[in-house]
C-alpha positions in Angstrom: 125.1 179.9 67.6 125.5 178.6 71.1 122.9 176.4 73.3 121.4 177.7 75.9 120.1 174.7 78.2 116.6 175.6 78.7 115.5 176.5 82.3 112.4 174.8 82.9 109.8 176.0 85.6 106.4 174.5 87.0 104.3 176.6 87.7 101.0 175.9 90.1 97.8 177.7 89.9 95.0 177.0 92.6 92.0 178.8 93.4 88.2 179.1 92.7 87.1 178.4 89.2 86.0 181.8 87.1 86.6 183.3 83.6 89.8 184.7 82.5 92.7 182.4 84.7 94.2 181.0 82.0 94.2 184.3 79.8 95.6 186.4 82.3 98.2 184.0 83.0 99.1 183.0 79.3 99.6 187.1 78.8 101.7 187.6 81.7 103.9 184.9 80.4 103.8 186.3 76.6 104.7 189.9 77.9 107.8 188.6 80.0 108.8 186.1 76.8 108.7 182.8 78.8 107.4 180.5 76.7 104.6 177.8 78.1 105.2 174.4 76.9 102.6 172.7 78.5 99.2 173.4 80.5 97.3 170.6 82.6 94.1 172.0 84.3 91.0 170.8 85.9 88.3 171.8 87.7 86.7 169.9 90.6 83.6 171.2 91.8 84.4 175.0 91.9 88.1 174.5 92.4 90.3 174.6 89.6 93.7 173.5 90.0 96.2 174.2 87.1 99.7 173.1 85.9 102.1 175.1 83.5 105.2 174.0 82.8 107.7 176.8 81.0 110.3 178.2 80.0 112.0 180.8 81.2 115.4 180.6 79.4 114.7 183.6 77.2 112.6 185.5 80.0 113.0 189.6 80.0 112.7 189.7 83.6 114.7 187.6 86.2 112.9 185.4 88.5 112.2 187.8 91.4 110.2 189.7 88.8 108.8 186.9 87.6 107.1 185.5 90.8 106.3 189.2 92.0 104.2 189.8 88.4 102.2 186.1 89.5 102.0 187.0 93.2 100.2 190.0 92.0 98.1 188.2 89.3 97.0 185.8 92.5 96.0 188.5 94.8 93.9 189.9 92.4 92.0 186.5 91.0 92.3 185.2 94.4 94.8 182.7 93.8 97.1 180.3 95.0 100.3 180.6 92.6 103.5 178.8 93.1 106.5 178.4 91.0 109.1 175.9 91.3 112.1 174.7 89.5 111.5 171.8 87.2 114.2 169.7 89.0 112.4 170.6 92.9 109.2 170.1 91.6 110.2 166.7 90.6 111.8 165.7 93.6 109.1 166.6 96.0 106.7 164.8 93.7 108.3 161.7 93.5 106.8 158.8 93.9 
């Protein structure tokens, strides 16, 4: 069986706190199989602010698809949603 080096993505939630973010977003992932290897949220005040870094190695959609599906997901929860490759996000957030 061959490796497949794993395409990492980070993806960034921002937007007024309320019930059902985190669901929403975990089942859009699940339905497009991109695993979610780690979550960092917090809310401050009413604004929650949300990390997720995943995988979409094994995705069934490509990554037009992919941000299309989240911009969707943030129009309709009033979100900001951004997603970034592993390697930008870690370059613009260098310190």
């Amino acid at each position: 069986m061959k490796d497949k080096t794993s395409q990492i993505c980070i993806v960034t939630i921002i937007g007024q706190d309320k019930v059902g973010i985190v669901a929403k977003l975990a089942t859009a992932m699940a339905r497009a199989n991109i695993n979610i290897l780690d979550i960092n949220q917090n809310v401050m005040e009413e604004h929650f602010v949300m990390t997720m870094a995943v995988d979409v190695t094994d995705a069934t959609i490509d990554m037009g698809q992919i941000k299309k599906r989240l911009d969707r997901i943030g129009r309709e929860m009033a979100l900001k949603i951004t997603v970034q490759d592993e390697k930008i996000f870690k370059a613009m957030h260098r310190v």
